[in-house]
N, C-alpha and C positions, 0 to 999 in steps of 0.2 A: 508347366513341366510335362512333356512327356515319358510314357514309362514306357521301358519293355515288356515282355510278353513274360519274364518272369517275375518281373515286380509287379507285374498289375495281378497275375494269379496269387503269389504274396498278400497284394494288399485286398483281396477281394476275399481271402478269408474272415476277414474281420467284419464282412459286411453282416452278418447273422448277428454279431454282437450289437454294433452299431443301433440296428433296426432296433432289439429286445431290449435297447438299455441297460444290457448288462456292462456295457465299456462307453467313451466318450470319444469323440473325432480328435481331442489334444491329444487322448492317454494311444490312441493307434498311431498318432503324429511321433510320438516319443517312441516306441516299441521299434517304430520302422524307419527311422531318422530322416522323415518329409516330411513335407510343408505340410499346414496344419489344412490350408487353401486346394494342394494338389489332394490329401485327403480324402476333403469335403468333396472335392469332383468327381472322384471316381469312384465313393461311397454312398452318393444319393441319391436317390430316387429315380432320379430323370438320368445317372450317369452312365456312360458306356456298359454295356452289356456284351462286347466281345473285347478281346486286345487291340490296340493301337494297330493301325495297317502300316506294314511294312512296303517299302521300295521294291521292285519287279530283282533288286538282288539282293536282297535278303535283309537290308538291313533298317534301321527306321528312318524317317526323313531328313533329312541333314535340318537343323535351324540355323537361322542369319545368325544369331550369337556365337555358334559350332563353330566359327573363324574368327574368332576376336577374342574367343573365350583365353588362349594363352597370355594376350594383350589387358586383359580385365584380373587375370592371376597376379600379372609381373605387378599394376596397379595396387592392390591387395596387401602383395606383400612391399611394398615399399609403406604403404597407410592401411593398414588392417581394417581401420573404420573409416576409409573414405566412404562417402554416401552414394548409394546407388544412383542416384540423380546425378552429382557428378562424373561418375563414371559414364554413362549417358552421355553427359553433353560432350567431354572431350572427345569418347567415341562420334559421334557426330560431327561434330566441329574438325578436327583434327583426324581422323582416319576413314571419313567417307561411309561412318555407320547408319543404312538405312532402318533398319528394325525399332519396333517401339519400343516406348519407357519400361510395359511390362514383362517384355522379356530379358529385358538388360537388369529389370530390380529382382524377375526370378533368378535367375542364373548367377548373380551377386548372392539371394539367400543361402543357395546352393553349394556356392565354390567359397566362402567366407568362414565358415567351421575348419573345411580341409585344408585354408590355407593356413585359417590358428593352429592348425595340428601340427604342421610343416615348421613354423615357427615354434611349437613349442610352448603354445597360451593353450589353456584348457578352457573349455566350454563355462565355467563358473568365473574365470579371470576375464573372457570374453565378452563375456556377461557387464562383469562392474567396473571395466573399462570405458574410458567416459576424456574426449579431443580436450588438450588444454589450450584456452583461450588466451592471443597474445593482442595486448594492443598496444599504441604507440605513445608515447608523455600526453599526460593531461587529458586522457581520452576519456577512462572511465572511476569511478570509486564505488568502493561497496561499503553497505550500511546495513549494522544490525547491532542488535541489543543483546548484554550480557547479563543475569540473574546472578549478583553477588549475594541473594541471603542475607543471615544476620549479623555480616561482618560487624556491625556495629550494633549490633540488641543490646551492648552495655552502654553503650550513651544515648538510650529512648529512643532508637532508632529501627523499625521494624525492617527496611528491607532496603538493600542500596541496590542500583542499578550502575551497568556500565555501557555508556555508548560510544561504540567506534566505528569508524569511516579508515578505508584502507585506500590506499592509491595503487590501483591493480599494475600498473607498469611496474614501480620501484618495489611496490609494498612496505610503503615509508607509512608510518601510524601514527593515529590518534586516539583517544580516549578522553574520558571526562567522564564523572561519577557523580551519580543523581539520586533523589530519593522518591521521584515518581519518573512517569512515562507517559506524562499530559501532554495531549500538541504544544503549547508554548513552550514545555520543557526540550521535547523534541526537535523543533528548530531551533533553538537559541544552542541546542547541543552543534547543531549544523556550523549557525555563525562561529561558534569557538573554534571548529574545524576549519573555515573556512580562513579565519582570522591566523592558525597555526598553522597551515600550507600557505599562506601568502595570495590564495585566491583560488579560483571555482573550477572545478572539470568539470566536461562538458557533458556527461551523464553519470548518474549516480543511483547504484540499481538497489532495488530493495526486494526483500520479501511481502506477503501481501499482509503488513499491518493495516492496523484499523485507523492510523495518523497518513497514510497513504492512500488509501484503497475505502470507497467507502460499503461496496458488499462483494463478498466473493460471486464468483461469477462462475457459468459451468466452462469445461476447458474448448477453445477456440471463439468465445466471444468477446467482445472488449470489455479492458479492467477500466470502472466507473472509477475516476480517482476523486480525493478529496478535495474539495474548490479549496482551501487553503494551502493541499499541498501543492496543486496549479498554480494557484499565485505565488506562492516563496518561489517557486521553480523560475517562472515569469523573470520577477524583480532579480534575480541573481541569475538569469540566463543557463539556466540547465534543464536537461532531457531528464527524465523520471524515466527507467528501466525497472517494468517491474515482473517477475520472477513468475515464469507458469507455475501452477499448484502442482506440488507433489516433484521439484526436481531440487534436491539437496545440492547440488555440485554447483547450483548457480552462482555463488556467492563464496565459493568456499575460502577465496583467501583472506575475507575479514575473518567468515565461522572460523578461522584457523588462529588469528589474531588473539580473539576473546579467549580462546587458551591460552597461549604467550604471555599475554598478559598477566591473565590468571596464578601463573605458575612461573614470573619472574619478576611481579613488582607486587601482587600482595601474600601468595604462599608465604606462611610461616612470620609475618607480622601481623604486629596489632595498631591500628589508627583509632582516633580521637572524633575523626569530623570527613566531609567529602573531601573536606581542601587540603586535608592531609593526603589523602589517597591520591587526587590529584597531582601537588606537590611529588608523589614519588614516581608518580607515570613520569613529568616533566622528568625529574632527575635521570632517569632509565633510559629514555632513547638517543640522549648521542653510545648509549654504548649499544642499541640497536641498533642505529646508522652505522655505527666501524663494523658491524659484522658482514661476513660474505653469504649472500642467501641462497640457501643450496639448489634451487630452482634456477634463477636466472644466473648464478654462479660470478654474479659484481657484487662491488660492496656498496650497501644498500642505499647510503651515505650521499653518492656520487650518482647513482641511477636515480635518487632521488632528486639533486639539485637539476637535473633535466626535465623532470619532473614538473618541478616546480617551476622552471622557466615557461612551458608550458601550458600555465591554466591561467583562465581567464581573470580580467581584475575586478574587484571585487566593488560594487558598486557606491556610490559615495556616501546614502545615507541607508541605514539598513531596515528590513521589512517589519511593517507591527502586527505579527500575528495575533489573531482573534477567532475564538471558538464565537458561533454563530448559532443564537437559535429564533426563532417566532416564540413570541408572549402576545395573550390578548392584554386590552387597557380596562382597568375596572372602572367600573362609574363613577368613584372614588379618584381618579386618575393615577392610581396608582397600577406598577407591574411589578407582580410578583416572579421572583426568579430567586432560586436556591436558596430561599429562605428568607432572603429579605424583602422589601418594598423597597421600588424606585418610582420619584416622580418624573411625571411630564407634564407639559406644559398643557394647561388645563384650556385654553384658546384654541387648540391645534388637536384637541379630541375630537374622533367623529364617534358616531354609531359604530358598533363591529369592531372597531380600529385596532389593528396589527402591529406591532413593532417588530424590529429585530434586535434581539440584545445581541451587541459585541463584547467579550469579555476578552479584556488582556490580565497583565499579572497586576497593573498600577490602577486599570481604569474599567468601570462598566457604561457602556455607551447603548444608547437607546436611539436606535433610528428607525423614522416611521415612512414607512415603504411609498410614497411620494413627499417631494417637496413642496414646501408651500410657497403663499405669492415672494418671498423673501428669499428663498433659496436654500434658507436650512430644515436638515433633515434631523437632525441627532440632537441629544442633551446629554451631558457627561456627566457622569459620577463618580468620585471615589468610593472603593471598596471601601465597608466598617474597617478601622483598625486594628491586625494582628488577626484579623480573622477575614479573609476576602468576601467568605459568603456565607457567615456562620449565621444564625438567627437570629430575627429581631420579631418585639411587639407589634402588633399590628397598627395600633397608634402611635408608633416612633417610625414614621418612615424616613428613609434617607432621600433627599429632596432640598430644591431650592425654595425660598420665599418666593421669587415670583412665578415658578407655577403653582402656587395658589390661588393665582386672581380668579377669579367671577369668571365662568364661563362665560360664551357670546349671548348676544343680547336677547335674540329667540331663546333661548336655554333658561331667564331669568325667570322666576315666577313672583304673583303677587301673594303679599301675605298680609293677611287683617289681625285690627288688633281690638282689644274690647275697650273702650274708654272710661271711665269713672262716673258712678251714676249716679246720675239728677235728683233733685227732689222729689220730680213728679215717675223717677224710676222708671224714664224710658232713657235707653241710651241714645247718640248721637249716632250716624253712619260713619263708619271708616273708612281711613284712605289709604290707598296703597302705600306699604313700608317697604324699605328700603329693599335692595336684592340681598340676598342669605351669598354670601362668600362661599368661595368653596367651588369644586369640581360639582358634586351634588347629584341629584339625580333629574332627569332632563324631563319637566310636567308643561304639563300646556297652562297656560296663562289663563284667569280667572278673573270676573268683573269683581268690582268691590261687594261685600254681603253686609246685613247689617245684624246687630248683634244688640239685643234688648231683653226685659223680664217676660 
């Protein structure tokens, strides 16, 4: 931005402050209602030291935007917050604008407050104004969790949770009531949803939980997602949209849900169990379908059966999530994991040897990071009973009979035994006994010894 020759002596007063640290380049930026940028220019160091030069008649140079600028107003005030980039291209495209991006985004900072004036929006409403996003059936759904508390602390229950999926077209809803917020609980929330709209859109945006996303990331690099949430996405063909740090409005019309909810199916009652509460969601939205929603001004009912026409179908056998971690294998052949002992197959043990345990809600599976000459990689287990991974003795491990057998045959060792003594109380030499059972631990093999008084 250019100034005149009164603004620049204007703002050149504040360069003594500037320099001593007595004031800040934002706090002169608010004082003088300029860019914080035009500021910085003509406060620093290296900036003009006379006024801007004027034209041989008097006045200051005309810029390429100075004729387009009523055409970037009428813009403005039709979309208050159209983005200066678009403003840009149509001027370009559509009116022969040769000037660059920067002075078409200056002159946008510029005329964007006096057009909110003209209109009638104040600088704090300008401010927390914020485009609402339209997309077409089946496009998108939004996903987040709701913190019910102790609704049920009188039946041993510390905290319920609520998880809901919105369909951003109709804003037809779901919910389902939980008592944790583990990945498998987390998707199996999905299939319920999945299974209650009659099938999948085609992205589904989240916030960056830790069932999503596996580390937050600084802003403009890519979000690391969670290989499980890749693969659900995979198998049931949807896009993962996930929500830059720090922008609330992404998502707002589920966050808008989880209140709805809140304050039309469980305010002012009391339930027994989740499947109660559930139970009363189910009962609640055909009388949320007949209402008319004051946004898109249909009834929600009928924008939803488009809706649903819409989304993808749902694939024919459904995904088996499993949390994943690495366990080493003890010498023992046993792998310990959340408290209990799982065997493997004592033949298929190396040195070092790695697994990965899968864990679903029914089964712990142990796969070891190559296949052997046969093809398999895993051995299954059930979880202890009534308790997935509560604790066991170190001697009760949960395991098959036949990974017990005898290590490989390098692995065996020889073991001497003392014989019964003679008369003349020398003993005889010993032969090698039998191989000791068992995983064991892996000794180098030994000639026979002999053993006498």
């Amino acid at each position: 931005m250019v100034l005149d020759s009164e603004r620049w002596l204007e703002l050149r007063r504040f360069r003594g402050l500037v320099e001593s640290g007595a004031t800040s380049l934002s706090e002169v930026a608010k004082e003088t209602g300029l860019n914080w940028r035009t500021v910085s220019k003509y406060l620093s160091a290296d900036g003009p030291v006379s006024p801007p030069r004027r034209s041989p008649s008097g006045q200051s140079r005309a810029r390429v935007i100075d004729e387009f600028a009523p055409l970037v107003d009428s813009m403005l005030r039709a979309e208050i917050l159209m983005k200066a980039a678009v403003i840009h291209e149509r001027l370009a495209g559509e009116y022969g604008f040769t000037g660059n991006y920067q002075r078409t985004k200056l002159y946008v900072q510029e005329a964007r407050p006096r057009i909110a004036g003209e209109l009638g929006i104040s600088p704090k409403e300008l401010a927390g104004m914020h485009r609402r996003l339209e997309v077409i059936p089946g496009a998108q759904a939004q996903v987040d969790w709701g913190d019910e508390g102790k609704i049920l602390a009188h039946m041993g229950i510390a905290k319920v949770y609520s998880f809901h999926m919105t369909l951003s077209y109709s804003r037809d809803p779901f919910c389902c009531f939980t008592t944790g917020q583990d990945l498998q609980t987390f998707f199996e929330c999905h299939r319920r949803a999945f299974a209650h709209f009659g099938g999948v859109p085609m992205t589904i945006v989240y916030d960056r939980t830790k069932t999503v996303v596996r580390r937050h990331v600084a802003p403009g690099e890519a979000v690391p997602l969670h290989p499980e949430a890749v693969g659900f996405a995979g198998h049931y063909d949807f896009d993962i949209d996930v929500l830059a740090a720090y922008r609330p409005t992404g998502k707002g019309r589920v966050e808008r849900q989880v209140l709805i909810v809140r304050d039309h199916v469980l305010s002012g009652r009391a339930f027994s169990s989740v499947e109660e509460m559930d139970a009363a969601f189910a009962a609640w939205v055909p009388q949320r379908r007949a209402q008319i929603h004051k946004t898109h001004r249909e009834v929600i009912g009928e924008r939803a059966a488009r809706d649903h026409a819409a989304l993808k179908p749902l694939p024919p056998t459904p995904y088996l999530v499993a949390e994943r971690h690495l366990r080493p294998v003890g010498k023992d052949c046993l792998v310990a994991f959340g408290g209990n002992l799982y065997s493997v197959p004592a033949r298929k043990v190396r040195p070092r040897q790695l697994v990965e345990v899968r864990v679903t809600k029914s089964q712990v599976m142990l796969h070891s990071t190559a296949a052997d000459a046969s093809g398999e990689t895993h051995a299954g287990h059930a979880p202890p009973r009534g308790r997935p991974l509560g604790p066991r003795r170190r001697g009760d491990p949960l395991g098959r009979p036949a990974h017990r057998q005898g290590p490989p045959h390098h692995h065996r060792r020889r073991l001497t035994s003392a014989p019964p003594r003679t008369a003349a109380g020398q003993g005889a030499r010993t032969t090698p006994g039998p191989a000791e059972p068992g995983c064991g631990n892996p000794r180098r093999s030994r000639p026979p010894s002999a053993v006498g008084l």
